[in-house]
GUNU-897011 format. One line per field, with one value per residue (C-alpha): residue in three letters; x, y, z. Coordinates in Angstrom, 2 decimals, padded with zeros to 5 digits. Example, Ala and Ser with C-alpha at 12.3 -4.5 7.8 and 13.67 -1.06 7.14 Angstrom:
<recs>
resn <- c(ala:ser) .
px <- c(012.30:013.67) .
py <- c(-004.50:-001.06) .
pz <- c(007.80:007.14) .
</recs>
This chain:
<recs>
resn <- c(unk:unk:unk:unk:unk:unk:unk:unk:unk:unk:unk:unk:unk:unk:unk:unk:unk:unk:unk:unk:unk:unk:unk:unk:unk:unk:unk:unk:unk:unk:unk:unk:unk:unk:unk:unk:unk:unk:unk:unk:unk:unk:unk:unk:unk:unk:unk:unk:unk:unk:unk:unk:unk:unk:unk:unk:unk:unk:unk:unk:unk:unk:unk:unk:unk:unk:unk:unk:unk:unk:unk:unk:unk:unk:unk:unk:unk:unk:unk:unk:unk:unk:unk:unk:unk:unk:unk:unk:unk:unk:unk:unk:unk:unk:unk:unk:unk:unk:unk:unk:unk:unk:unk:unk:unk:unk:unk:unk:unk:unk:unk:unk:unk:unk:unk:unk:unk) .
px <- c(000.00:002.04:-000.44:-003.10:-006.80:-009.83:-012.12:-010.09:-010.73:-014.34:-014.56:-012.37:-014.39:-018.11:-016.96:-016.01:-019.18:-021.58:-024.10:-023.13:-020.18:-023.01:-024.42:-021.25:-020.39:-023.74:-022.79:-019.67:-020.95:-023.48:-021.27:-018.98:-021.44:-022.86:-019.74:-018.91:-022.23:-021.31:-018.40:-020.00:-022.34:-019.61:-017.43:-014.83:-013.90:-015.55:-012.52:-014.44:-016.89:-013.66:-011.86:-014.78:-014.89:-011.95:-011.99:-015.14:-013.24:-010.57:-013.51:-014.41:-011.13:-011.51:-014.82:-013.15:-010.93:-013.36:-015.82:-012.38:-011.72:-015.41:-015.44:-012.41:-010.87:-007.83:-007.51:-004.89:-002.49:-002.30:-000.52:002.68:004.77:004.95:001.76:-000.25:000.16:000.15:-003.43:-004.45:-002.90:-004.81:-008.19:-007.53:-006.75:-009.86:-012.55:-011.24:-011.17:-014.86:-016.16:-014.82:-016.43:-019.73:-019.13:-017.96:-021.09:-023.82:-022.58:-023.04:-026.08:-028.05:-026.76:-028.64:-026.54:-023.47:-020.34:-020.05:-017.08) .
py <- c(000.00:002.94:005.03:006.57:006.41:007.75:004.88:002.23:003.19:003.84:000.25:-001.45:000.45:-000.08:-003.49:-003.66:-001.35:-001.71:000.58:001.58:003.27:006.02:006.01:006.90:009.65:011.56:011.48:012.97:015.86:016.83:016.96:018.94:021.33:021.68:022.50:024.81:026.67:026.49:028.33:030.77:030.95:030.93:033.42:030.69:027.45:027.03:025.33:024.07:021.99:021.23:019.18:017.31:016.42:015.38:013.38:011.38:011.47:009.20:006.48:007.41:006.00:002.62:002.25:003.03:000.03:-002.25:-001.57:-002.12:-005.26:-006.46:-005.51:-006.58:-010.40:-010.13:-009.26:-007.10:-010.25:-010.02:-007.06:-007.25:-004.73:-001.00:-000.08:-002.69:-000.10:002.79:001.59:000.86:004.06:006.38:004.58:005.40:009.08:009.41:007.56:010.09:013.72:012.30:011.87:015.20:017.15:014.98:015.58:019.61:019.58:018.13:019.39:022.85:022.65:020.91:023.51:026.33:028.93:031.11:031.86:034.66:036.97) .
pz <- c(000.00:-001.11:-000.86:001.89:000.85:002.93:001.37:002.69:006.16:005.96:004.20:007.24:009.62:008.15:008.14:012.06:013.34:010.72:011.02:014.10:012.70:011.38:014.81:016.18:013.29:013.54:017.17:017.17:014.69:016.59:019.85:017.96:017.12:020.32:021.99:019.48:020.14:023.94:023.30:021.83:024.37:027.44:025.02:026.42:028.26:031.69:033.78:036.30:033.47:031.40:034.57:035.00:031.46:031.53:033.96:032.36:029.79:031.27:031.43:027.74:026.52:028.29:027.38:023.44:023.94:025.40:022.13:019.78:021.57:021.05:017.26:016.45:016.09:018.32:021.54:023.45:024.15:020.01:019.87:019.18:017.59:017.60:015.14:017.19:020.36:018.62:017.61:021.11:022.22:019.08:019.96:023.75:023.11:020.60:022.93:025.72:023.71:022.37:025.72:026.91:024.41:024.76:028.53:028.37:026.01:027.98:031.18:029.74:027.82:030.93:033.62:031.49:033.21:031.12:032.73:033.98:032.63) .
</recs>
């Protein structure tokens, strides 16, 4: 494979997830969006909200392995050489910076109070 093409990774992943790989991708944009509008809102990052994100967030990227391992054929005893981690450790870091901006998102949205400048 000499060279990198989108398709190929939308074809591997519909073919782990299925349709929940849409699920998941509708979700994401419309997290995206609504902490984008929060920002707006806030005119900035509330710290206080953004620790406890993160923090959820921490859970986020376990739960992100434990759906890879599910979907997937191998387990974590498979891996083996350096891309193998660097896998584990990309799908880690993605679960958790989804879940904090699900998290930061939700939090703010449900509180129904701006921060105050």
């Amino acid at each position: 494979m000499k060279e990198l093409d989108p398709m190929v990774f939308l074809a591997v992943f519909q073919e782990m997830l299925g349709p929940m790989l849409w699920v998941m991708l509708i979700v994401a944009a419309l997290a995206v969006a609504a902490f984008v509008g929060l920002l707006v809102r806030d005119r900035g990052i509330v710290s206080r909200r953004l620790v406890r994100a993160e923090l959820l967030g921490l859970l986020g990227g376990i739960v992100a392995l434990v759906i890879m391992a599910q979907v997937s054929s191998s387990g974590f005893t498979d891996a083996g050489g350096p891309a193998d981690w660097f896998l584990i450790a990309l799908v880690y870091g993605v679960g958790a910076v989804a879940t904090t901006i699900l998290t930061y998102a939700a939090m703010g949205w449900m509180s129904g109070q701006t921060a105050r400048s």
